[in-house]
C-alpha positions as a Markdown table, in Angstrom:
| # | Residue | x | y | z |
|---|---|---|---|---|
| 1 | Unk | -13.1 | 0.9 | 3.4 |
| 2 | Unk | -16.5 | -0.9 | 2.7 |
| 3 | Unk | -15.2 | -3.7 | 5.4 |
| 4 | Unk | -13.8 | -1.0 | 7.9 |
| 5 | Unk | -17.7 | 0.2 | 7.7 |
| 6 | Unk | -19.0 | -3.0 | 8.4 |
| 7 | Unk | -17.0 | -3.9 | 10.9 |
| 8 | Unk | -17.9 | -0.5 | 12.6 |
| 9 | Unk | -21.7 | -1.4 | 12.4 |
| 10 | Unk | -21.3 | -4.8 | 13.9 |
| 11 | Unk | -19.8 | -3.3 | 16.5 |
| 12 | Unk | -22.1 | -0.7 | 16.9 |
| 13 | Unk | -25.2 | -2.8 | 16.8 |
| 14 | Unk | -23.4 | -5.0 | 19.2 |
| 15 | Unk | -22.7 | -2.4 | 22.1 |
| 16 | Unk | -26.4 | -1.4 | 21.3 |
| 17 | Unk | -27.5 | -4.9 | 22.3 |
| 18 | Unk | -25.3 | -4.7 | 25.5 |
| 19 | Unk | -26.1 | -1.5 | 26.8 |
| 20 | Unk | -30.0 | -2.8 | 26.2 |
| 21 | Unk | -29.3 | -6.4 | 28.2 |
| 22 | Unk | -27.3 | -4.4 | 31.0 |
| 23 | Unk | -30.9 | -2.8 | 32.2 |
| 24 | Unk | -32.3 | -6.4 | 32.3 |
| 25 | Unk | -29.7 | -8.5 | 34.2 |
| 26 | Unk | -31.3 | -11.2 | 36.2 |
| 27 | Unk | -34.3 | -11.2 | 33.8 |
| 28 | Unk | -34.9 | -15.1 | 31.7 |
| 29 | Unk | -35.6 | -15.5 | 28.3 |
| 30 | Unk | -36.5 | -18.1 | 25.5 |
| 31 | Unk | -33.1 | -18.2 | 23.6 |
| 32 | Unk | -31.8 | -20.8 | 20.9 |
| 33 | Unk | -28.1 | -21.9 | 20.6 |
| 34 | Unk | -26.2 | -20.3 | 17.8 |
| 35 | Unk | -22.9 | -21.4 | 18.2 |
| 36 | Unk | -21.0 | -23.9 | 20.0 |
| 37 | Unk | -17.4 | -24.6 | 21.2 |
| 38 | Unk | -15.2 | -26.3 | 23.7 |
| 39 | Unk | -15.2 | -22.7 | 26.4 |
| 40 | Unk | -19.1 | -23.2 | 26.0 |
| 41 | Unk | -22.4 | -22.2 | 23.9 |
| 42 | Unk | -23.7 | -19.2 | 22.4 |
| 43 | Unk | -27.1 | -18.3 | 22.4 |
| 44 | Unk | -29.5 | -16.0 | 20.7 |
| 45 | Unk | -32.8 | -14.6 | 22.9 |
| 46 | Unk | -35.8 | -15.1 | 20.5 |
| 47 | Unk | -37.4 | -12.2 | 21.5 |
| 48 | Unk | -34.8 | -9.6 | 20.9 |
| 49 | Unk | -31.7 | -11.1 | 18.8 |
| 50 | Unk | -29.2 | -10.7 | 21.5 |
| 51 | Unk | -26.5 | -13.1 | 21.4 |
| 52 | Unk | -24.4 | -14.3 | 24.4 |
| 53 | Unk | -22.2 | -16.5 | 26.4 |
| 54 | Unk | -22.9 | -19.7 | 28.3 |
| 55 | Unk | -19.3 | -21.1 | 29.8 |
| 56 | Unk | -19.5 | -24.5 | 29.7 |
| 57 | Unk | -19.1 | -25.1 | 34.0 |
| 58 | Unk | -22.2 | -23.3 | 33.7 |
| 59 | Unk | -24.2 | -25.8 | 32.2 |
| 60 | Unk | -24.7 | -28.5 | 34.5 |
| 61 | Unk | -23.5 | -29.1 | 38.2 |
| 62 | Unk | -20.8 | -32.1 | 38.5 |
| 63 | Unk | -20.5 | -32.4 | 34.8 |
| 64 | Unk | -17.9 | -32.6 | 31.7 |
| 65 | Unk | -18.5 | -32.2 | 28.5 |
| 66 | Unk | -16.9 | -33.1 | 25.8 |
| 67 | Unk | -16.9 | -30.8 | 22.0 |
| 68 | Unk | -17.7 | -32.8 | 19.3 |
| 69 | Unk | -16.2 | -30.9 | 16.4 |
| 70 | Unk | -17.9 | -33.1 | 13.5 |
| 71 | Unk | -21.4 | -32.0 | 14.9 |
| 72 | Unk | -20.5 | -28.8 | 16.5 |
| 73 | Unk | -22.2 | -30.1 | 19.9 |
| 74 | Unk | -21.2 | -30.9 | 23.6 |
| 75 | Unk | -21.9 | -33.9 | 25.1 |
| 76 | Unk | -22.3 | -34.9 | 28.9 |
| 77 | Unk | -20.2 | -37.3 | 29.8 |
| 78 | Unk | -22.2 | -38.6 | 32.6 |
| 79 | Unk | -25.7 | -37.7 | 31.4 |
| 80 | Unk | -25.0 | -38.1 | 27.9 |
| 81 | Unk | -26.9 | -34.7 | 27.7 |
| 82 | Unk | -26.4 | -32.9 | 23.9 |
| 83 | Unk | -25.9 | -29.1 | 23.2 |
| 84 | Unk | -26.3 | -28.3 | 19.7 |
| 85 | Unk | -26.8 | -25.6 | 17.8 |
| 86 | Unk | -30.5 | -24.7 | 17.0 |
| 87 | Unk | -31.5 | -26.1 | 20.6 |
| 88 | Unk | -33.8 | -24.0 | 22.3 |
| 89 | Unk | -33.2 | -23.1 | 26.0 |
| 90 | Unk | -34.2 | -21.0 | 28.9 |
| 91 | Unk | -31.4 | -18.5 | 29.9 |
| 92 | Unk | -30.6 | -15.9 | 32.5 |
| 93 | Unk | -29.2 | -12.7 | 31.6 |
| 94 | Unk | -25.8 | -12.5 | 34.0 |
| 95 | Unk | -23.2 | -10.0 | 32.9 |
| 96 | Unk | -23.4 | -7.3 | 30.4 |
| 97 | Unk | -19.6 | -5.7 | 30.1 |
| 98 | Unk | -20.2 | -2.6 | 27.6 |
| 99 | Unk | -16.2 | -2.7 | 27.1 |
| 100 | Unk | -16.5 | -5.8 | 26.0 |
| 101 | Unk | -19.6 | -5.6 | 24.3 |
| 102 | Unk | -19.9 | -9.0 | 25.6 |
| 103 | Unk | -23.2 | -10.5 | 27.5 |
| 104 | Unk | -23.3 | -13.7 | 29.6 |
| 105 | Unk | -25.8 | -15.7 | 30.1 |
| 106 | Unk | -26.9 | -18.5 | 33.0 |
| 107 | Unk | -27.9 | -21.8 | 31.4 |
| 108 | Unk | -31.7 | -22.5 | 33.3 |
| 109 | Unk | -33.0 | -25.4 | 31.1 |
| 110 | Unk | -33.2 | -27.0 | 28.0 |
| 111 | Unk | -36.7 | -27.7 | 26.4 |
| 112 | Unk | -36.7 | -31.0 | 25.3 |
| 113 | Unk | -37.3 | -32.4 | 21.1 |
């Protein structure tokens, strides 16, 4: 029962956080990444906690990436550009789908170490 409960708060919290974002689509934030895989990055907006998506042919124009599953990252294969997680970035706030309760985010930058 306890994990029934938590699972119900995640999920409440999280369509909380989407039906927030959906009134401020097309509006950028400061955000760091939080997770990484081979579809893409997550990322977390500093100013609010909101976590989304970033697909990977989102992140840079006439690039692949590889997932490097050692260091959890994605590396450019032309640029030899890194995404890793704790990276902070500049995103744009794309879709908000509250059936989901999934967000998704445009990559804009990536502020540099």
């Amino acid at each position: 029962m306890e994990q029934l409960a938590t699972a119900a708060e995640r999920a409440s919290i999280k369509y909380k956080q989407v039906e927030y974002m959906s009134e401020r689509l097309g509006e950028e934030y400061d955000a760091k990444i939080s997770g990484v895989t081979e579809a893409g990055i997550y990322a977390e907006i500093n100013e609010n906690h909101c976590e989304g998506f970033i697909a990977v042919r989102f992140l840079a124009a006439d690039e692949t990436f590889d997932f490097d599953d050692k260091s959890y990252c994605l590396i450019g294969r032309k640029s030899h550009h890194r995404f890793s997680i704790g990276d902070e970035i500049r995103i744009k706030v794309a879709k908000a789908n509250l059936f989901r309760k999934t967000l998704d985010f445009d990559f804009i930058k990536k502020y540099s170490k």
